[in-house]
N, C-alpha and C positions, 0 to 999 in steps of 0.2 A: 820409291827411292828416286824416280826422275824429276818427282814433283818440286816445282820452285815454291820450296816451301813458305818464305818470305811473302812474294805473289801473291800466294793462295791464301793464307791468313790475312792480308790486307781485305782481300773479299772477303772475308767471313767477319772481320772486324766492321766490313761496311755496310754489310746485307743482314748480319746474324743479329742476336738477341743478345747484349750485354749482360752478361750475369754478374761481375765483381771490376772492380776495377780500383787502385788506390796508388799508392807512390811507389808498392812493392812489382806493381804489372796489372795484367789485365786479363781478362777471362772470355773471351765470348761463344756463344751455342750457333749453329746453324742448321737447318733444317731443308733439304730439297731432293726432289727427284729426277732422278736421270735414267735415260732410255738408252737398251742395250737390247744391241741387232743379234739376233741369236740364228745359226742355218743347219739346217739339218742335214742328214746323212743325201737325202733327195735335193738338196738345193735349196728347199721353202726357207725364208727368213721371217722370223716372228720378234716383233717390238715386246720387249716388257719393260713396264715401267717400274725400277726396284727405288725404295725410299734409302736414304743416307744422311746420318746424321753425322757433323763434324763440331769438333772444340779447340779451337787456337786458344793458345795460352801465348802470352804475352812477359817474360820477369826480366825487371831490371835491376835487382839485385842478386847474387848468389847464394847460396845454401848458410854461409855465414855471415850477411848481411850486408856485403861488398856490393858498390854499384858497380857495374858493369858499361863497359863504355860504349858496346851494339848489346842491345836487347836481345834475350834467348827465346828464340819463336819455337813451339812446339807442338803440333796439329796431329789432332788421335778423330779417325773415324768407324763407322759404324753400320754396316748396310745390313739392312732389316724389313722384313714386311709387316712389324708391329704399327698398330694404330694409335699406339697411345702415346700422351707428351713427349716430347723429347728428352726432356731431363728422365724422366722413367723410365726411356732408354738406355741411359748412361748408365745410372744404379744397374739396370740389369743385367747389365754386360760386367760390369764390376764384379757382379755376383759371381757373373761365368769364372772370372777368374781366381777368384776366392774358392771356389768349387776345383778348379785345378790344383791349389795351392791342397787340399785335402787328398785329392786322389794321387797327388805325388809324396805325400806323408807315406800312403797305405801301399804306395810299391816299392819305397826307397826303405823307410824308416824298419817295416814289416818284412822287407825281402819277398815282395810279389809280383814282382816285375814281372815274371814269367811263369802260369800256372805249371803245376809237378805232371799232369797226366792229362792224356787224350781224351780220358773219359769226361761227356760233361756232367753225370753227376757226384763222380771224385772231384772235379773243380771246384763244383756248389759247395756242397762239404766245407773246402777249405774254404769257401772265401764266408761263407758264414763264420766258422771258426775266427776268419782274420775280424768280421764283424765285430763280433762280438770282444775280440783283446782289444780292438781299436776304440771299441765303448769303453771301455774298462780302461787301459791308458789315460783316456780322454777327461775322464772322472775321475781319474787320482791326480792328474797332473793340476786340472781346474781345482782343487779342494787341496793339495798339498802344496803348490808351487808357484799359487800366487799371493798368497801372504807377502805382506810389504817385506816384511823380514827374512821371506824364502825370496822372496824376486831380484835378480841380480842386475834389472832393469828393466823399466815399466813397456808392460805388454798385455794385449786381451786377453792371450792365448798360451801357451807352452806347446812347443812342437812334440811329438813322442819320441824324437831321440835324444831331447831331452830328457824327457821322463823315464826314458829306459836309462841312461848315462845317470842322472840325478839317485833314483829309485829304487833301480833294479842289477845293475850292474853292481854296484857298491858294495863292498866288500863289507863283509857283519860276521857277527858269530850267535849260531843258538844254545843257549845253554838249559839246561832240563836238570832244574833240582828240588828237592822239595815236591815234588810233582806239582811243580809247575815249570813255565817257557817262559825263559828271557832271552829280548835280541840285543844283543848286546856291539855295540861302536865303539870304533877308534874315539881316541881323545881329540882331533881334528876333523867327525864328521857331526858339529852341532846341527849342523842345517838341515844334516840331512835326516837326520834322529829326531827334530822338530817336527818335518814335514811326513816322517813317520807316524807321529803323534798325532797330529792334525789328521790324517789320511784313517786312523784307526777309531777314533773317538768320532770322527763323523760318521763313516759306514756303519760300527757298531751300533752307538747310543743313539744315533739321528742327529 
């Protein structure tokens, strides 16, 4: 937070490795190692040499395509003791957070913020259990609710509180006649009766 961040993006624009640059802004990577004095409980002080990778961004226009009259400087880094390219760095820490972005579905959406018991193999138990609805969520939502016609805006994925709100929550009626079962909808849940269909005809038939 103290970092002059302007400053510091100038060096990386000047030392770093240009990755993109056009009339929208500019992009650049930089790659370097810096030594941190470390002292122990006894006094002894040991050098380690930890690698850090940084990305200045550079945009001169806004989100709706407005120039800007000072450029939006914005510097993301990365300390790491990986050996490999920088840019492979980047991806992989993206990953990390992509990886966050799921384990916060499985505590928020699932309600597991907090395991039920002391015991650790009543915790297994459930988090297998949660496993296993979060497969199954995961796989109705992918096959039910991204059809252009279910999608209510273009996305990779559907969150499960979605899929629980869209799917599961939704009010129906089963009806049993004839010995047979109908689910039967509101006259205003097309979407949802679609994406029931779609969701049935693939697990079933393949």
């Amino acid at each position: 937070r103290k970092t002059d961040v302007p400053g510091r993006a100038s060096v990386i624009f000047a030392q770093g490795t240009l990755v993109e640059q056009n009339a929208q802004g500019r992009v650049a990577v930089l790659n370097e190692t810096v030594e941190r004095v470390n002292t122990d409980e006894d006094g002894t002080q040991h050098t380690l040499k930890v690698r850090r990778v940084l990305t200045a961004t550079e945009r001169n226009v806004d989100r709706q395509g407005n120039p800007r009259l000072l450029p939006d400087v914005e510097i993301e880094g990365w300390w790491t003791n990986l050996t490999i390219d920088k840019e492979q760095v980047i991806e992989m820490y993206k990953g990390h957070a992509l990886c966050e972005q799921y384990h916060s579905e499985l505590k928020s959406d699932l309600d597991l913020e907090r395991l039920p018991s002391g015991k650790f193999a009543t915790n297994a138990l459930v988090m297998h259990c949660a496993g296993l609805a979060y497969n199954i969520l995961r796989a109705v939502g992918q096959v039910g609710l991204m059809d252009k016609k279910q999608a209510r805006r273009a996305q990779q994925r559907r969150r499960l509180r979605t899929v629980l709100q869209d799917l599961v929550y939704f009010a129906g009626r089963v009806i049993v006649h004839a010995r047979g079962w109908t689910l039967r909808f509101g006259r205003h849940a097309k979407r949802q009766a679609q994406a029931y269909i779609t969701v049935y005809e693939r697990f079933a038939y393949g």
